[in-house]
N, CA, C and O atoms as CSV, one atom per row, in Angstrom:
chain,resi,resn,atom,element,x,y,z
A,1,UNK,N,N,-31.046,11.900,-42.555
A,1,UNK,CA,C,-30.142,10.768,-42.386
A,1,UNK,C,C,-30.939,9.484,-42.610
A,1,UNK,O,O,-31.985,9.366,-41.973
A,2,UNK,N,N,-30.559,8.489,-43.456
A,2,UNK,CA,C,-30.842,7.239,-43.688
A,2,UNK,C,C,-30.615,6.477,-43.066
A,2,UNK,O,O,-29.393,6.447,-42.921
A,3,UNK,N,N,-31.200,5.563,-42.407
A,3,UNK,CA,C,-30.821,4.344,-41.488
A,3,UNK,C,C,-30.991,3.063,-42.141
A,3,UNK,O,O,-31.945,3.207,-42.905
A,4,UNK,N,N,-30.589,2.000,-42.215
A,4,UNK,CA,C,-30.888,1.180,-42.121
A,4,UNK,C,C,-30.545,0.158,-41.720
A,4,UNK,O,O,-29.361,0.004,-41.419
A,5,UNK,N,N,-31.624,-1.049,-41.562
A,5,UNK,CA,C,-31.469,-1.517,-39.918
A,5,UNK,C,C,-31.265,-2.990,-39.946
A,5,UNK,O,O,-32.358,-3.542,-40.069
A,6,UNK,N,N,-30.126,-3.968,-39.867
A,6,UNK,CA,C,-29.564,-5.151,-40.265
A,6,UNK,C,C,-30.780,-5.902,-39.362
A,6,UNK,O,O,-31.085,-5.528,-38.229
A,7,UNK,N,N,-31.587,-7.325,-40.257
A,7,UNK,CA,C,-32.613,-8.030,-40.235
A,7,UNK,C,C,-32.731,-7.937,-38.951
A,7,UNK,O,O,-33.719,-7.271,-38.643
A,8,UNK,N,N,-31.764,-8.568,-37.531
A,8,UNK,CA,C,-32.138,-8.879,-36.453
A,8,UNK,C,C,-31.942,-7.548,-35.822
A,8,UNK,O,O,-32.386,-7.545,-34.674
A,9,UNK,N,N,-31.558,-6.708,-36.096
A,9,UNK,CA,C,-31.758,-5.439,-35.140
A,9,UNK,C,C,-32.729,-4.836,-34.846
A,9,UNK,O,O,-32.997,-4.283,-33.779
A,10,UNK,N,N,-33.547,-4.939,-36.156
A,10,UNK,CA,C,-35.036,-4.326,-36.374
A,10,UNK,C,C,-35.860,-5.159,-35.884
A,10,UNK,O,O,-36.950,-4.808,-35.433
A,11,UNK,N,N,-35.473,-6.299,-35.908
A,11,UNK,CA,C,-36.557,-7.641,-35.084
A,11,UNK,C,C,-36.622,-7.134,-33.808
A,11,UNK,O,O,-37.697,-6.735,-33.360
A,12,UNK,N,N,-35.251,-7.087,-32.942
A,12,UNK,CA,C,-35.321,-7.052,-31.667
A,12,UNK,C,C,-36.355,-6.033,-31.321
A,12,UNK,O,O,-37.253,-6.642,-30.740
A,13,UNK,N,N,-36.646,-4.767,-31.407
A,13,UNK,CA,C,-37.216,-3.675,-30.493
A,13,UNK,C,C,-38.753,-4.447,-31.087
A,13,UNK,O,O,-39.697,-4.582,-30.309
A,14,UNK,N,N,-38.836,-4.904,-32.513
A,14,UNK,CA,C,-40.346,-5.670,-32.230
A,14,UNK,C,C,-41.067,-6.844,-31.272
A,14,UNK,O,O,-42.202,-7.063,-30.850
A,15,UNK,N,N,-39.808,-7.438,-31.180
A,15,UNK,CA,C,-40.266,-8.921,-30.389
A,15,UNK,C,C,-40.238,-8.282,-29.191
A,15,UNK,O,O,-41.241,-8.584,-28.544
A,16,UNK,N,N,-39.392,-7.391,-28.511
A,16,UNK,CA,C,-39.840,-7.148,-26.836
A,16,UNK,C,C,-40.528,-5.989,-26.840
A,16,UNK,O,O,-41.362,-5.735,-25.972
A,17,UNK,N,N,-40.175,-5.006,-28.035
A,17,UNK,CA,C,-41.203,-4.058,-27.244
A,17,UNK,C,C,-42.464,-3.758,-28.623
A,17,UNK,O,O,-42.980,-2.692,-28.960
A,18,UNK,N,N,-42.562,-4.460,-28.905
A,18,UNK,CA,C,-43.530,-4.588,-30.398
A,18,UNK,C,C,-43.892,-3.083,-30.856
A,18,UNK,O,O,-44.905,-2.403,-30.700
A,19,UNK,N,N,-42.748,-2.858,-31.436
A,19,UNK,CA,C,-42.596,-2.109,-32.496
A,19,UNK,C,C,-42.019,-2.779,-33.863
A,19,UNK,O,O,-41.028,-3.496,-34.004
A,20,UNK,N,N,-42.904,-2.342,-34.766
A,20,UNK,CA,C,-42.345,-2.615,-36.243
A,20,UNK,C,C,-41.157,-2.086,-36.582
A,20,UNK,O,O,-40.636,-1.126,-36.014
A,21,UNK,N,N,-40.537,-2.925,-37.855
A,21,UNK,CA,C,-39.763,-2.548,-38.386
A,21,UNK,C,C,-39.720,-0.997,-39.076
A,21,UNK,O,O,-38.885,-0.104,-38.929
A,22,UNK,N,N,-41.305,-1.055,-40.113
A,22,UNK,CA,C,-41.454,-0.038,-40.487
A,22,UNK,C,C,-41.741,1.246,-39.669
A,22,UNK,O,O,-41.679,2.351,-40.207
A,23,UNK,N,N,-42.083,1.074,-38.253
A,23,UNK,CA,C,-42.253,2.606,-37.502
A,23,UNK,C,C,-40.751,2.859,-37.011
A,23,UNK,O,O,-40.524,4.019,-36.669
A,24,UNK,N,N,-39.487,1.777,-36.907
A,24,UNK,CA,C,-38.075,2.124,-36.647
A,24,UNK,C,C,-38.352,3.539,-37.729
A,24,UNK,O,O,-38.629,4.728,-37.564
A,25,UNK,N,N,-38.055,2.473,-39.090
A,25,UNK,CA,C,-37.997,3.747,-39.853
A,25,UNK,C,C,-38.422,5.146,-40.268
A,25,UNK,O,O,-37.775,6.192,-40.308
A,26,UNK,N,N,-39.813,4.848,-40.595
A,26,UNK,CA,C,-40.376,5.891,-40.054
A,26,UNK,C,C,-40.456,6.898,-39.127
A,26,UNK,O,O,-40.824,8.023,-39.467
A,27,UNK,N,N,-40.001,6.499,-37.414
A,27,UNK,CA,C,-39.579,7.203,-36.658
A,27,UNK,C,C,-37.708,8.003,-37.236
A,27,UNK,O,O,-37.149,9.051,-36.913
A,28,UNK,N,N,-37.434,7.241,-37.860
A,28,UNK,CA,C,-35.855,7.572,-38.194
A,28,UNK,C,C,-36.516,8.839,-39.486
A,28,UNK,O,O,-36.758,10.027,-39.274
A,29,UNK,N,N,-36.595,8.447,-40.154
A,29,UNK,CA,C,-37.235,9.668,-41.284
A,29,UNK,C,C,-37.933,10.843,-40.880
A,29,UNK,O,O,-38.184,11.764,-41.656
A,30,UNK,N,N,-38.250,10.823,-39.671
A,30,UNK,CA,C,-39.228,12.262,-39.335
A,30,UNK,C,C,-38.372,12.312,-38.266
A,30,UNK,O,O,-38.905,13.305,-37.769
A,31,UNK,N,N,-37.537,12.074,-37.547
A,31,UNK,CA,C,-36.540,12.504,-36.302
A,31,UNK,C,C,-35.548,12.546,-36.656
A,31,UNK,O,O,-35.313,11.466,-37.198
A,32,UNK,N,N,-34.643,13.239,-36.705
A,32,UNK,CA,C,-32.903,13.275,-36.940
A,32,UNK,C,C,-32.183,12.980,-35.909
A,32,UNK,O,O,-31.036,12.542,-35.995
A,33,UNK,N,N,-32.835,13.209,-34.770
A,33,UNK,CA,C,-32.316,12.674,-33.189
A,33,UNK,C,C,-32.373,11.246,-33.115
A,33,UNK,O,O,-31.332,10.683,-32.776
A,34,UNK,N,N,-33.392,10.537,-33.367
A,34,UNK,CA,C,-33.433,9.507,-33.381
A,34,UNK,C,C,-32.913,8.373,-34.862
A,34,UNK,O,O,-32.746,7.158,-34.971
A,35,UNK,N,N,-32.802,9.500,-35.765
A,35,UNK,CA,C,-32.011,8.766,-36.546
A,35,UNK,C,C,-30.562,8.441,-36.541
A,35,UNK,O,O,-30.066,7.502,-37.163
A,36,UNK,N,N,-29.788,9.459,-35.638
A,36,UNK,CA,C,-28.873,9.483,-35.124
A,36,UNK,C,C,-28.623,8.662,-34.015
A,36,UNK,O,O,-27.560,8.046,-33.940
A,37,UNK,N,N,-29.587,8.574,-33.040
A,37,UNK,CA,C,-29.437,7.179,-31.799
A,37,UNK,C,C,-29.259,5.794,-32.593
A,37,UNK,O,O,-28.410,4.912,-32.462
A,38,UNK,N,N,-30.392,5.914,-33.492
A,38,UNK,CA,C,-30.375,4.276,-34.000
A,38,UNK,C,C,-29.051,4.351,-34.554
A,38,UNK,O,O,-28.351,3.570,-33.911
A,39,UNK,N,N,-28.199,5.082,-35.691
A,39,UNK,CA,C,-26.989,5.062,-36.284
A,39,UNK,C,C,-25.899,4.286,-34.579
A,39,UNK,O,O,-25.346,3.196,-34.432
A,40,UNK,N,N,-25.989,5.117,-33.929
A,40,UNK,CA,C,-24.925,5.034,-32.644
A,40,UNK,C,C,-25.302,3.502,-32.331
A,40,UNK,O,O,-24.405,2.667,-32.220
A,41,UNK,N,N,-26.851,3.111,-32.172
A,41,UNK,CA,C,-26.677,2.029,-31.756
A,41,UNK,C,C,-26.277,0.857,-32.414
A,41,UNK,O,O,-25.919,-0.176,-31.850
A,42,UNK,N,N,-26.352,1.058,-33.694
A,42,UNK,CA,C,-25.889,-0.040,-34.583
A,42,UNK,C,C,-24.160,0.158,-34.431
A,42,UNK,O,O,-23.560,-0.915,-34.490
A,43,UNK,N,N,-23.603,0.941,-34.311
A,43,UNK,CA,C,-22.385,1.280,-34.145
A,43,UNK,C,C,-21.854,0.688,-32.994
A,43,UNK,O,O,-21.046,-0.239,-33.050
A,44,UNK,N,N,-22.259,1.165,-31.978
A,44,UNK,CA,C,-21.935,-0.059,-30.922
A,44,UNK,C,C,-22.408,-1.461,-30.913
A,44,UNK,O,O,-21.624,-2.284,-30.442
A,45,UNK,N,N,-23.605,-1.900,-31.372
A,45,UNK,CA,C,-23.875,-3.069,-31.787
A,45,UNK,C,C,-22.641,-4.001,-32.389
A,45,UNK,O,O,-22.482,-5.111,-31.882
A,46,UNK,N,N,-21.932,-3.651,-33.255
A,46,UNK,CA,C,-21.018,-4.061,-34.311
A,46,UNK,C,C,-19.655,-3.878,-33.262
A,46,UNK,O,O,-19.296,-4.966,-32.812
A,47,UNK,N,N,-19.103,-3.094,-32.947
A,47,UNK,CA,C,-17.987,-2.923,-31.767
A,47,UNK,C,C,-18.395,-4.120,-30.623
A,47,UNK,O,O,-17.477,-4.580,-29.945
A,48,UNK,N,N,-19.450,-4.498,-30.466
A,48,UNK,CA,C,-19.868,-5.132,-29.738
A,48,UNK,C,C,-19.540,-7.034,-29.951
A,48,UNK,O,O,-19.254,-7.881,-29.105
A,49,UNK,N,N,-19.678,-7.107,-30.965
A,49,UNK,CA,C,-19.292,-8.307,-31.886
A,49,UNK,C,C,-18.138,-8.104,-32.459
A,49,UNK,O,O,-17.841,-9.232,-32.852
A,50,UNK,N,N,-17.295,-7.400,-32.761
A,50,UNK,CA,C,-15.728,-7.261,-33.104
A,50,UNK,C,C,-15.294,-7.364,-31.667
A,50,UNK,O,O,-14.692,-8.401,-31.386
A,51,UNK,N,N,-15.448,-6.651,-30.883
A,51,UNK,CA,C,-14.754,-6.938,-29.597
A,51,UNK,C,C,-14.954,-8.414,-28.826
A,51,UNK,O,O,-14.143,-8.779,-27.975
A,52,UNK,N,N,-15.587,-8.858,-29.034
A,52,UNK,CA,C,-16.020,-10.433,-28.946
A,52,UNK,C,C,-15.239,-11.561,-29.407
A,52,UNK,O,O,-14.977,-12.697,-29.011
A,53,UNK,N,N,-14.926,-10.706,-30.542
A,53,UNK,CA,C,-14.244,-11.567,-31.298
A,53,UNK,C,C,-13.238,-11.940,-31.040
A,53,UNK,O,O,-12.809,-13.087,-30.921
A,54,UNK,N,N,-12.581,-10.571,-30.888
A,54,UNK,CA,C,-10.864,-10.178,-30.960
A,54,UNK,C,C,-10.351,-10.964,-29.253
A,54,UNK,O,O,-9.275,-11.546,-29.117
A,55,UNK,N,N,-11.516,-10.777,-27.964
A,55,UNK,CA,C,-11.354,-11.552,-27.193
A,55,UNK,C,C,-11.413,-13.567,-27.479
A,55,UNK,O,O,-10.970,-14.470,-26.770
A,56,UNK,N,N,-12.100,-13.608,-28.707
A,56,UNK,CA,C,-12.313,-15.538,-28.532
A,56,UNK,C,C,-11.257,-15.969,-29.959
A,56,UNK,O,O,-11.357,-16.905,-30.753
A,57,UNK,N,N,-10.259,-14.860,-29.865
A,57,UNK,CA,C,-9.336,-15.329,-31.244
A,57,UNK,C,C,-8.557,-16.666,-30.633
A,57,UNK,O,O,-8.364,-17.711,-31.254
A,58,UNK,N,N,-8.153,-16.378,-29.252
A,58,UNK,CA,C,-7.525,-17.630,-28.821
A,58,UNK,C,C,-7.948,-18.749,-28.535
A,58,UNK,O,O,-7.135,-19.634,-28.265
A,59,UNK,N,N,-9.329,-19.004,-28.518
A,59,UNK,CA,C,-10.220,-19.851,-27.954
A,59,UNK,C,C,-10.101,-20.911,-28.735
A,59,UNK,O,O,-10.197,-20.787,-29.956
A,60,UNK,N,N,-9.865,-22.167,-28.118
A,60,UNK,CA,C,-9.469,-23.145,-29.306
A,60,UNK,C,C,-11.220,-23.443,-29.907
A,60,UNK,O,O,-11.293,-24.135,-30.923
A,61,UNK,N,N,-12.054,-23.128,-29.524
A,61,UNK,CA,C,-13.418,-23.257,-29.899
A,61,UNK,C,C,-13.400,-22.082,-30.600
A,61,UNK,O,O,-13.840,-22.422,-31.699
A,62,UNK,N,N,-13.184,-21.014,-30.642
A,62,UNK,CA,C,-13.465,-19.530,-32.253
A,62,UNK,C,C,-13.422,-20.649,-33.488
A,62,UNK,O,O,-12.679,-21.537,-33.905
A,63,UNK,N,N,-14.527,-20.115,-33.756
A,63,UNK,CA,C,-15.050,-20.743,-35.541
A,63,UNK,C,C,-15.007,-18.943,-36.623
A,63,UNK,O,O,-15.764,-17.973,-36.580
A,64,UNK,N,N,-14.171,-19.133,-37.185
A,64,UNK,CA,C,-13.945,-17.096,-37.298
A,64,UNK,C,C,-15.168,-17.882,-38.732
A,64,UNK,O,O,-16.180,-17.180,-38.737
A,65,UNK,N,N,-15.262,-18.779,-39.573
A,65,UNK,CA,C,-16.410,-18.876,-40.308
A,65,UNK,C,C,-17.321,-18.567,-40.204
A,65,UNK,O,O,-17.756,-17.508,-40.658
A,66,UNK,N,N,-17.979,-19.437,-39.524
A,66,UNK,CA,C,-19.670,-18.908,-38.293
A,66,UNK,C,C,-19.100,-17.454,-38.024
A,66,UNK,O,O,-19.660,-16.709,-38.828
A,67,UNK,N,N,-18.164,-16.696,-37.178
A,67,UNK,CA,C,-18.407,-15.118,-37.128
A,67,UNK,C,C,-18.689,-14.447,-38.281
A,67,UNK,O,O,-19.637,-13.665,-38.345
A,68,UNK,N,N,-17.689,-14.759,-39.542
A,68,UNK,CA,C,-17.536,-14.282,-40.803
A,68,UNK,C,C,-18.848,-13.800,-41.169
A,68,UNK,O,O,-19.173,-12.632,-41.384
A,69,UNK,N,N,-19.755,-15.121,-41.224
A,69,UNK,CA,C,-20.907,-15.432,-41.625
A,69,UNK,C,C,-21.973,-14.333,-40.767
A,69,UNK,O,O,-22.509,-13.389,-41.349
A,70,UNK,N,N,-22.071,-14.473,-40.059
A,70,UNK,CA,C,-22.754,-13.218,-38.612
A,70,UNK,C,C,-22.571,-11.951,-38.964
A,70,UNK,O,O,-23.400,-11.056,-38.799
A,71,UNK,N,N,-21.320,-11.818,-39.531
A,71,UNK,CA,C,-20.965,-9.756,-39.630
A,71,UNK,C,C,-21.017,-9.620,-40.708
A,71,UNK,O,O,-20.985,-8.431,-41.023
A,72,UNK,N,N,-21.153,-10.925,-42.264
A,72,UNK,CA,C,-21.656,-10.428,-43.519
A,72,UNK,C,C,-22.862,-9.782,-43.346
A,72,UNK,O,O,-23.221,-8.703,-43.816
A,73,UNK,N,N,-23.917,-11.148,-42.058
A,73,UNK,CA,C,-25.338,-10.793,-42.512
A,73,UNK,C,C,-25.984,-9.574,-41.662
A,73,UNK,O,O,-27.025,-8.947,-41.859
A,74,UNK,N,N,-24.692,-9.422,-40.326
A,74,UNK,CA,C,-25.596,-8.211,-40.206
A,74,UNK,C,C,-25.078,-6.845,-40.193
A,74,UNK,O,O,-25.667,-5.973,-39.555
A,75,UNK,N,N,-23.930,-6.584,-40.908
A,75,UNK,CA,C,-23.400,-5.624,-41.170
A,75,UNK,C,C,-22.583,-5.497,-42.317
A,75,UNK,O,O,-21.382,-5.760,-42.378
A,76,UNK,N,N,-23.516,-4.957,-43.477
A,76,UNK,CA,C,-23.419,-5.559,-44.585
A,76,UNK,C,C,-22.488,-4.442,-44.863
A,76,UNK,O,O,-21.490,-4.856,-45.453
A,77,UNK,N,N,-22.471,-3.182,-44.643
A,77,UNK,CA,C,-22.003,-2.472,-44.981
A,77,UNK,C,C,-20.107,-2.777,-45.361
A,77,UNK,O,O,-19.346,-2.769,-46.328
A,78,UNK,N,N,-20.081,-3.019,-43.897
A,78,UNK,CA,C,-18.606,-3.219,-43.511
A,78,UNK,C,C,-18.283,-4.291,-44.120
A,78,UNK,O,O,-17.398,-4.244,-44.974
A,79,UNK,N,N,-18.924,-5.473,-43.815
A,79,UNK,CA,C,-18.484,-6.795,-44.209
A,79,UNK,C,C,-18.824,-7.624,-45.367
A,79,UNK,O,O,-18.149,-8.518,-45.878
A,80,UNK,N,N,-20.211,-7.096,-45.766
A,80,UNK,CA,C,-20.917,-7.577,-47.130
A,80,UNK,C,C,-19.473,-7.601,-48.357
A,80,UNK,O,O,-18.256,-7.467,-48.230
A,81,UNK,N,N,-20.286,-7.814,-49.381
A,81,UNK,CA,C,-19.623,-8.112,-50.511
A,81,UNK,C,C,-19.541,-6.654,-51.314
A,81,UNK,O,O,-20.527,-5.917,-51.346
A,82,UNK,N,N,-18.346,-6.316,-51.929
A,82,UNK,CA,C,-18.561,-5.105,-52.437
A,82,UNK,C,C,-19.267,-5.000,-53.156
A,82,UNK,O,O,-19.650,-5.906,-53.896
A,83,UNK,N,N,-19.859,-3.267,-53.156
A,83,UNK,CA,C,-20.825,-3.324,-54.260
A,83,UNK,C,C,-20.362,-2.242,-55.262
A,83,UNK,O,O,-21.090,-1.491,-55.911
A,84,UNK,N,N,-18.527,-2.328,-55.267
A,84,UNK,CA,C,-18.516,-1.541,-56.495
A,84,UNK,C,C,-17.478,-2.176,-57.504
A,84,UNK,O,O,-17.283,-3.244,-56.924
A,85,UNK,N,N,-16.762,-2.215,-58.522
A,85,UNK,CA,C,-16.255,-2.657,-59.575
A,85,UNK,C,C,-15.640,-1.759,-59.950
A,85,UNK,O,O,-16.062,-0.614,-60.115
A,86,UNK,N,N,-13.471,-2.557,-60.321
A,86,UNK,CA,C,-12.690,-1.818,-60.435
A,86,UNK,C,C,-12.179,-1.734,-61.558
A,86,UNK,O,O,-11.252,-2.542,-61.503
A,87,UNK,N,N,-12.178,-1.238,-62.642
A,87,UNK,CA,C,-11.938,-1.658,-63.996
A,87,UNK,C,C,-10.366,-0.682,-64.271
A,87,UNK,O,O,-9.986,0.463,-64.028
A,88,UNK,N,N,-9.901,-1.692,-64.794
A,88,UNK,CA,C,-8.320,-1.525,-64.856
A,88,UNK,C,C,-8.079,-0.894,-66.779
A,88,UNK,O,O,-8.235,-1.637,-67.747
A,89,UNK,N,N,-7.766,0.296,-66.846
A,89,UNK,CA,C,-7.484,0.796,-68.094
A,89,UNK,C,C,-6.673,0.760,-68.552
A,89,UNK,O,O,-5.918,0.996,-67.608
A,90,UNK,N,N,-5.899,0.609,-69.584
A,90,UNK,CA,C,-4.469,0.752,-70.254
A,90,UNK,C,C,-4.283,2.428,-70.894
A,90,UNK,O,O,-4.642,2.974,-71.938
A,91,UNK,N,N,-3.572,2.855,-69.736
A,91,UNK,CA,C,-4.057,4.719,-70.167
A,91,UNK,C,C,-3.172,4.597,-71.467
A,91,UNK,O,O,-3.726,5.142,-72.421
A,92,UNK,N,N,-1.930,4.024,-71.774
A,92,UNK,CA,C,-1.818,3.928,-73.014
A,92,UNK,C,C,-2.412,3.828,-74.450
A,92,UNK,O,O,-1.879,4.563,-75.281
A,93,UNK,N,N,-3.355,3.090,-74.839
A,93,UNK,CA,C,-4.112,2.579,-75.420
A,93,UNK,C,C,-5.433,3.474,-75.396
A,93,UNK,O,O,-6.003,3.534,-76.485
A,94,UNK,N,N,-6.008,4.165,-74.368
A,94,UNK,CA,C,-6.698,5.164,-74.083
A,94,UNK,C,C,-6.147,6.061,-75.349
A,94,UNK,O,O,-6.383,6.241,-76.544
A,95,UNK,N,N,-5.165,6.553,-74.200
A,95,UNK,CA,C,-4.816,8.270,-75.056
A,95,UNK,C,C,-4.428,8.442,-76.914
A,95,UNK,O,O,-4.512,9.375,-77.713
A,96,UNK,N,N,-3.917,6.775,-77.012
A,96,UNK,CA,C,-3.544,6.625,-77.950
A,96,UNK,C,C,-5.500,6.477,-79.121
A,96,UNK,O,O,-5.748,6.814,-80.279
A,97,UNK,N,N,-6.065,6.074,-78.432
A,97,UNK,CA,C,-7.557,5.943,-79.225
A,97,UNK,C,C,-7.888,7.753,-79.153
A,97,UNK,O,O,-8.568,8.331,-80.001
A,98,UNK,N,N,-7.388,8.283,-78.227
A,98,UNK,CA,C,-8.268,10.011,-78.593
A,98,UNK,C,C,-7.531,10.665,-79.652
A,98,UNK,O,O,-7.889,11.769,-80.062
């Protein structure tokens, strides 16, 4: 299982408990248990900040920009920019070229 670990997530376990980024991974590549904890924790991480959200929708202070901006950069998966491309065919014009 592949992990990977949005900029400030991987910061955190270094700045308090000084571990690198690269031994996250590393520990994730030779453990499947622990590649699996880190998966869960990023998972709740993110539930963690959607649920945040969905509580400060009424808040006449919610800036959903600034959030926007927060769950592109750290959950790129979900929120990033796609990374695939939809190309629209004319199956007409197709079948008619074979």
């Amino acid at each position: 299982m592949q992990v990977v670990l949005p900029q400030r997530a991987a910061g955190r376990p270094s700045k308090y408990h000084h571990v690198d980024r690269a031994s996250l991974y590393r520990w994730a590549a030779a453990h499947e248990d622990f590649a699996q904890a880190l998966a869960r924790a990023l998972t709740c991480a993110q539930a963690w900040w959607e649920d945040d959200a969905q509580q400060s929708l009424e808040s006449k202070h919610y800036q959903a920009e600034i959030w926007r901006a927060s769950m592109t950069a750290r959950f790129k998966d979900d929120y990033g920019k796609p990374t695939c491309q939809i190309h629209v065919v004319d199956l007409r014009r197709a079948l008619d070229e074979v």
